[in-house]
C-alpha positions in Angstrom: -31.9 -1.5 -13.4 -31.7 -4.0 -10.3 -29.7 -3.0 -7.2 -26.0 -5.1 -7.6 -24.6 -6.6 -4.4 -23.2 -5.2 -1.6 -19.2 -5.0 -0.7 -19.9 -7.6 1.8 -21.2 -9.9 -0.8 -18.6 -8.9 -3.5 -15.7 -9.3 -0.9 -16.8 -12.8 -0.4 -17.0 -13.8 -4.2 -13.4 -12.5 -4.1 -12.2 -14.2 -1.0 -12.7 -17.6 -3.3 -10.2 -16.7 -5.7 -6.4 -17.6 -5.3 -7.5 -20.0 -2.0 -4.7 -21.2 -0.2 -4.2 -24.1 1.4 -2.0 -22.6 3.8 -4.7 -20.3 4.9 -6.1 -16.9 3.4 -5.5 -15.7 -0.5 -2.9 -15.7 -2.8 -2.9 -13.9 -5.8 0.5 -12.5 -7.9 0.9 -10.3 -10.6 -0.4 -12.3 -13.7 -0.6 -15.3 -12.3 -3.6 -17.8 -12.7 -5.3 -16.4 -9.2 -4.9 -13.0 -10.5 -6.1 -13.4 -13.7 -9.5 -14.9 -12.6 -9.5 -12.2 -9.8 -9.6 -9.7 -12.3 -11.8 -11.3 -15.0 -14.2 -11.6 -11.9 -13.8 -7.7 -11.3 -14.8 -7.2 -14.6 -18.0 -9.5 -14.4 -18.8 -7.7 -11.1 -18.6 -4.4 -12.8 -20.5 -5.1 -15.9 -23.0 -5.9 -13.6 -23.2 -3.1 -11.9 -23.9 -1.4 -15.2 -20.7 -0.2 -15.5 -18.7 0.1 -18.8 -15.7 -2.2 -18.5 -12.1 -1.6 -20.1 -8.7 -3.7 -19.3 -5.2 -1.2 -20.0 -2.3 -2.8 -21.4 -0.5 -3.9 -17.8 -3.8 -5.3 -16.9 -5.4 -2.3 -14.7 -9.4 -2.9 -15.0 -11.2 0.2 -14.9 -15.5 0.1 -14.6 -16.7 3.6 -16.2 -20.2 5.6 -15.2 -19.7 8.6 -17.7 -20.8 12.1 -16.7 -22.2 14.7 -18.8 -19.5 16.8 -18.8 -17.0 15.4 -20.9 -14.3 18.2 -20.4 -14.5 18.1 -16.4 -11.6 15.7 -15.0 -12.7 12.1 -13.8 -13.3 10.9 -10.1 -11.7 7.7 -10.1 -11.9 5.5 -6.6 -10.5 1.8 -6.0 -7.6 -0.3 -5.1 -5.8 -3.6 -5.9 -6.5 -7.2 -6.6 -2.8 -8.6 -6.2 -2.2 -10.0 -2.4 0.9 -11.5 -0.4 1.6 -15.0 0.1 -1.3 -15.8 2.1 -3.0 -12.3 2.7 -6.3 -11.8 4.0 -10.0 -10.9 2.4 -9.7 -6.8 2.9 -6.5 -5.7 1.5 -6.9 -4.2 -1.8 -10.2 -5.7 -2.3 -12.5 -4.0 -0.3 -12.1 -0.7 -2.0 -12.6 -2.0 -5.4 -15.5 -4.1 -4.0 -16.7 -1.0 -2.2 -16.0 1.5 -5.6 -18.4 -1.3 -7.2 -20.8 -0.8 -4.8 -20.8 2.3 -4.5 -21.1 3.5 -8.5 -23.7 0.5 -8.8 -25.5 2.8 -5.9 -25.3 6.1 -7.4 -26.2 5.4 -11.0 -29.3 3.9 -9.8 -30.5 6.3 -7.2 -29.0 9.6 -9.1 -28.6 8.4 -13.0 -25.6 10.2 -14.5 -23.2 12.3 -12.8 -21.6 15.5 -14.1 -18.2 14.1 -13.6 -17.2 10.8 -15.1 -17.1 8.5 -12.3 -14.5 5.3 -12.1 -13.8 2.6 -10.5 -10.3 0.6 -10.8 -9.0 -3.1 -9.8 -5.1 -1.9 -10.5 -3.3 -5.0 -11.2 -0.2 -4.8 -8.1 0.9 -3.1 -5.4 2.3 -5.2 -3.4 5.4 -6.1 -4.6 5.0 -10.1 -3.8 6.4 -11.6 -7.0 8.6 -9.2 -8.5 11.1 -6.7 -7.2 8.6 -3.8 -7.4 6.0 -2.0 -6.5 3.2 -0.3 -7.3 3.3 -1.6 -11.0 -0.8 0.1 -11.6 -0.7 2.6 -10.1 2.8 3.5 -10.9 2.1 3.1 -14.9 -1.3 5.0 -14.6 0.4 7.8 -13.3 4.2 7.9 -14.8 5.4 8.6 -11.7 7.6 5.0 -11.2 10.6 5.0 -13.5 10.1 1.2 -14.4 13.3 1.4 -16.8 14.4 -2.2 -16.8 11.5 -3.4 -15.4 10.6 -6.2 -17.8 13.3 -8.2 -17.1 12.7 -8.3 -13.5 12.6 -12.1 -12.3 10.6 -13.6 -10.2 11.6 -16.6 -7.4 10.9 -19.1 -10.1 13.1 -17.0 -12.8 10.1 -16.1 -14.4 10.7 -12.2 -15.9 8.0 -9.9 -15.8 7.8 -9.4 -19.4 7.2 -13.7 -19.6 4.6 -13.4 -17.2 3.0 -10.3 -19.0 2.8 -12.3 -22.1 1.3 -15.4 -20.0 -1.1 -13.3 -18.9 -2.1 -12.1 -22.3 -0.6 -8.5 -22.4 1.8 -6.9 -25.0 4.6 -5.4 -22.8 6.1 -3.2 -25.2 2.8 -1.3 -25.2 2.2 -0.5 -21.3 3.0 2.8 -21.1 -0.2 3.6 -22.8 -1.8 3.3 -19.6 -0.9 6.5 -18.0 -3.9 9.1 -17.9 -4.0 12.7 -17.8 -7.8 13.2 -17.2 -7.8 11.9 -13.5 -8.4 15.1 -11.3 -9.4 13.1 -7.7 -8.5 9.8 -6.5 -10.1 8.6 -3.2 -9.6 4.9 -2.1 -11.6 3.1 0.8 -9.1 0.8 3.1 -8.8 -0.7 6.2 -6.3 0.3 8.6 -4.2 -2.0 9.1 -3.4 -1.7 12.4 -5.0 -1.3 15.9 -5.1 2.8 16.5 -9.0 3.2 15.4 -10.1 0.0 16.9 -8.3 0.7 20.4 -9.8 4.4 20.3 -13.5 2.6 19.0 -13.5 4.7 16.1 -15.9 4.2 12.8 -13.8 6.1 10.3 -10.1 7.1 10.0 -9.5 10.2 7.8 -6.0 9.8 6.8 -4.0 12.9 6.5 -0.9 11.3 4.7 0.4 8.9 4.0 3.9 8.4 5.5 7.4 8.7 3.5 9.9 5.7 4.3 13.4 5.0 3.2 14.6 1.5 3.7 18.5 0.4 4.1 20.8 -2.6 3.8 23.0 -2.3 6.4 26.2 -4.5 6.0 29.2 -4.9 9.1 32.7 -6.1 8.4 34.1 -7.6 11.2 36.6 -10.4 11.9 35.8 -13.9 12.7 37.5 -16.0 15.4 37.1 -18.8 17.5 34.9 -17.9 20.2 37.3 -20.0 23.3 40.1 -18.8 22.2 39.8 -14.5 21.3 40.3 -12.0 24.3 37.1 -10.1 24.6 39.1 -7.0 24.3 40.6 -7.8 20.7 37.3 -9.2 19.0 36.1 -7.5 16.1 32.6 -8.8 16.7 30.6 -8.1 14.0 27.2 -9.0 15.9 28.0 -7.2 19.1 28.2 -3.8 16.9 24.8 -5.0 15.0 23.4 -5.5 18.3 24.5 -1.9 19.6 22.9 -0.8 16.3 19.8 -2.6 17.0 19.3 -1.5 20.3 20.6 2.5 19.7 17.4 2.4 16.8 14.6 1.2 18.9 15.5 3.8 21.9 15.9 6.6 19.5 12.6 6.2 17.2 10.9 5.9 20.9 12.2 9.4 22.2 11.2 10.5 19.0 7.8 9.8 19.0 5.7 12.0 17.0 4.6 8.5 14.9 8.2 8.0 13.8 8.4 4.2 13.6 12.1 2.1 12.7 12.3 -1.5 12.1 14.8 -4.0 11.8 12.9 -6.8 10.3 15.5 -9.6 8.3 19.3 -10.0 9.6 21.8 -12.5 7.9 25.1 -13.6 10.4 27.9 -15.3 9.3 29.4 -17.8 9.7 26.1 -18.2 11.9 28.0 -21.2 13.6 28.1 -21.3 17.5 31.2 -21.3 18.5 32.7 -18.5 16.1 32.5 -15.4 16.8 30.3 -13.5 13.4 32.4 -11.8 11.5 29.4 -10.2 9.0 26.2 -9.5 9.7 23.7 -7.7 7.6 20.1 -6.6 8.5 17.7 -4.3 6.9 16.3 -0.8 8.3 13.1 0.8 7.4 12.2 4.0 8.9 8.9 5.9 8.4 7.1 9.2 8.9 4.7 11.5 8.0 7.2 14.7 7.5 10.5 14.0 4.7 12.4 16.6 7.0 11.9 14.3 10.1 12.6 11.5 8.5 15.6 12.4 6.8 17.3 14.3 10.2 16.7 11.2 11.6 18.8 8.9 8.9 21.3 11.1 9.1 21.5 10.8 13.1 21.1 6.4 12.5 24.1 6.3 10.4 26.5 8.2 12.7 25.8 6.1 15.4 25.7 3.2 13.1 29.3 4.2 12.2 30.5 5.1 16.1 28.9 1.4 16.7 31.2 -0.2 14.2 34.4 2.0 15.2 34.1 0.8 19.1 34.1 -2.7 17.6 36.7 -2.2 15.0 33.9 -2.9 12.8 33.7 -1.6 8.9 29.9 -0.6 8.4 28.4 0.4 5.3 24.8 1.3 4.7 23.1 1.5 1.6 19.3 3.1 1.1 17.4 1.1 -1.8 13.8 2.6 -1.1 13.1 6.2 -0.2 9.0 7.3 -1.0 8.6 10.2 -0.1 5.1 11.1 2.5 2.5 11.9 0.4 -0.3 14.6 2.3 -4.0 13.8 1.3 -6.0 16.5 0.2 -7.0 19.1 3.2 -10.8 19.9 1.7 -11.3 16.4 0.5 -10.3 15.6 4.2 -12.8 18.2 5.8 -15.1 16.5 3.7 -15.0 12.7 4.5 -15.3 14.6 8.5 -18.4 16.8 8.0 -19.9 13.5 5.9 -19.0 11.6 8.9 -20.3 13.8 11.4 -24.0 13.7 9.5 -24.0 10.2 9.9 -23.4 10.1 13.7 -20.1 8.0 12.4 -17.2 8.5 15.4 -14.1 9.6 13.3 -10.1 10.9 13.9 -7.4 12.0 11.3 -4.4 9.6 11.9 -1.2 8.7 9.1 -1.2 6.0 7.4 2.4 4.0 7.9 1.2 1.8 5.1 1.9 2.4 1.3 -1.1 3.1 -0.6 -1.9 3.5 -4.2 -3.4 7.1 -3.1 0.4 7.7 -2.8 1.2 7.8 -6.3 -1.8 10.2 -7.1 -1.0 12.4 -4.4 1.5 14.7 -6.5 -0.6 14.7 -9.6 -4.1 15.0 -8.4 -6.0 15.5 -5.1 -6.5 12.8 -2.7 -8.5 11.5 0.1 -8.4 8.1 1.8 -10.7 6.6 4.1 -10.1 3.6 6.6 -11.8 1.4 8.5 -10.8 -0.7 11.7 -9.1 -3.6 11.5 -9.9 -5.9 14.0 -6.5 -6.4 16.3 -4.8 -4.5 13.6 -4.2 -7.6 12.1 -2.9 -7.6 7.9 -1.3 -9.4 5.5 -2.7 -12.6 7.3 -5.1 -15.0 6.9 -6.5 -13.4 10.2 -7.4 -10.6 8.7 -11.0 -9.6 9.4 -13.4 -6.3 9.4 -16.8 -6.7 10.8 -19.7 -6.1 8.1 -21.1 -2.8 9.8 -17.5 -1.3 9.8 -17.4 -2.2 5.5 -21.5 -0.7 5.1 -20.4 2.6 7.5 -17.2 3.0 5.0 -19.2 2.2 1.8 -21.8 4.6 3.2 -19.4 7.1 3.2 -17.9 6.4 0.3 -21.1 6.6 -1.8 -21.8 9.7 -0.2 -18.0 11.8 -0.6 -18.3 9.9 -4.5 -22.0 11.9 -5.0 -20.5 15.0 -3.2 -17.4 15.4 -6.0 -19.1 13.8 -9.1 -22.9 14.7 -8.8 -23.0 18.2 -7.1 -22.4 21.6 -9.2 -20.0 22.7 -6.7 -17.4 20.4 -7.6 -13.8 20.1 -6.0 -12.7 23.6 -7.1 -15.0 25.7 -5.0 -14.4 23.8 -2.3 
């Protein structure tokens, strides 16, 4: 059996697909990009000498089957789907890596005792329809995607139309959850700038941080803006303001890598010369520990409210995400770092603010990620960039952690 290519080379067959001419990749759930991503990923597999199978929501799995058939599977991998313009890295490079990586071990080592697996899952991130994790989430049961089908996208397009576009039978996905999956370890970069600013080779994530995101929606009164005393305004924007500025002071005296954000805000009547009388903004908050974060809501939406009351203000907010942090897997952790250390590879344990598929595993099997640098923590861009040595050091590593778990006798339980 020849040697297959390297996750350089794969990463680069995949960069062609979905080609934007705004710059970078774009590839949706089941749309044309993503279905010749995917058909690619199963080339790519089959010629790694992999044994190739496609669920029903379009999750491609690439098999090397162990000899023991009753010990639960090491599956590794990540997703094909981008945003609107996303980079080369995201999502690709740990299926390109997984590739690799099997393609590696089946030709220096033959046949594991554990099943090994690699998976393209078809979306995570949430760029056509209004949700998330959609393989992942159906491999594992743990998304409750009642009413999903009929989800729309921005063209009006419902999920179960684009399913059936695609050439999947909707009404059949919920045979893709597995029970048989005992470890799930995924190979990403980071996504920001902490490993590159500490000139770090490999990140061993620890967890992967909970986040609950709000609408946040003020009631003021509008007026004319020459012609309202200051001190009888109801100023809808002055108390989102106050808000604004209350929520960046407090996540800084936090600290402890609590991070909130106030990314999209609406005003109205958004004209110049009247004074806003409703404003609405979103809030996401994030951290590694549920208790932390939730103390913390609870102290935002008192002073949210004491905001609105000094400007006669109503203030509602509503939460319409909360993930809960998911904690990797402490041995597979000490692993990736004594693998690590043997190589002469730098490493530090850091949390990943970034949803990951390894957070839907993480309550129904153990999990480890691995990250390498971005460069200038840059993502979701067409900037996006890793150099080649930082992808070889984390497919490295990956080989080795994958022959560790699925090859060695003492598997995962003694360890």
């Amino acid at each position: 059996m020849k040697a297959s290519k390297g996750t350089s080379e794969l990463l680069a067959e995949l960069a062609t697909i979905g080609e934007d001419p705004r710059g970078g990749v774009t590839r949706l759930l089941y749309d044309s990009a993503w279905r010749q991503a995917q058909q690619a990923v199963a080339r790519m597999m089959a010629d790694a000498g992999l044994a190739v199978a496609i669920d029903e929501v379009g999750n491609v799995y690439g098999t090397l089957a162990g000899s023991d058939a009753a010990a639960s599977h090491v599956l590794t991998g990540s997703h094909i789907d981008t945003v609107p313009c996303g980079g080369h890295y995201d999502g690709a490079l740990g299926i390109a890596a997984g590739i690799a990586a099997l393609s590696q071990l089946q030709l220096q080592h033959g046949q594991p005792r554990r099943t090994l697996e690699v998976v393209s899952f078809c979306e995570e991130e949430g760029s056509r329809f209004p949700l998330a994790y959609w393989g992942s989430g159906n491999v594992t049961g743990s998304k409750r995607f009642d009413g999903a089908l009929a989800a729309k996208d921005s063209e009006g397009i419902s999920l179960r139309e684009a399913m059936i576009g695609a050439g999947f039978e909707p009404d059949a996905h919920r045979r893709s959850k597995r029970t048989d999956i005992g470890m799930y370890i995924e190979l990403h970069i980071e996504q920001g700038e902490v490993m590159e600013r500490a000139q770090c080779d490999i990140g061993v994530v620890d967890a992967i941080c909970g986040q609950r995101r709000y609408f946040v929606a003020i009631e003021g009164r509008s007026g004319h803006a020459g012609t309202t005393p200051m001190a009888i305004r109801e100023d809808a924007l002055a108390a989102g303001a106050e808000m604004l500025v209350w929520l960046r002071q407090a996540a800084v005296e936090q600290g402890d890598g609590l991070v909130a954000t106030v990314g999209k805000m609406d005003v109205s009547p958004n004209i110049a010369n009247v004074i806003p009388g409703k404003v609405r903004f979103s809030v996401d908050i994030r951290h590694r520990d549920e208790a932390v974060i939730t103390a913390f809501c609870e102290r935002t939406f008192e002073a949210f409210n004491e905001a609105a009351a000094r400007h006669s203000c109503g203030m509602t907010m509503s939460c319409w995400l909360n993930e809960r942090p998911a904690p990797m897997d402490a041995a597979i952790q000490e692993r990736i770092a004594r693998i690590a250390d043997w190589k002469g590879y730098s490493h530090m344990t850091l949390s990943s603010g970034a949803g990951h598929d390894a957070g839907l595993f993480a309550p129904h099997c153990a999990c480890g990620m691995i990250f390498i640098p971005s460069q200038g923590g840059i993502s979701h861009s067409p900037l996006e960039y890793t150099a080649p040595e930082a992808i070889a050091r984390g497919t490295e590593l990956l080989t080795e952690l994958l022959y560790q778990l699925a090859y060695v006798e003492e598997s995962h339980e003694e360890i």
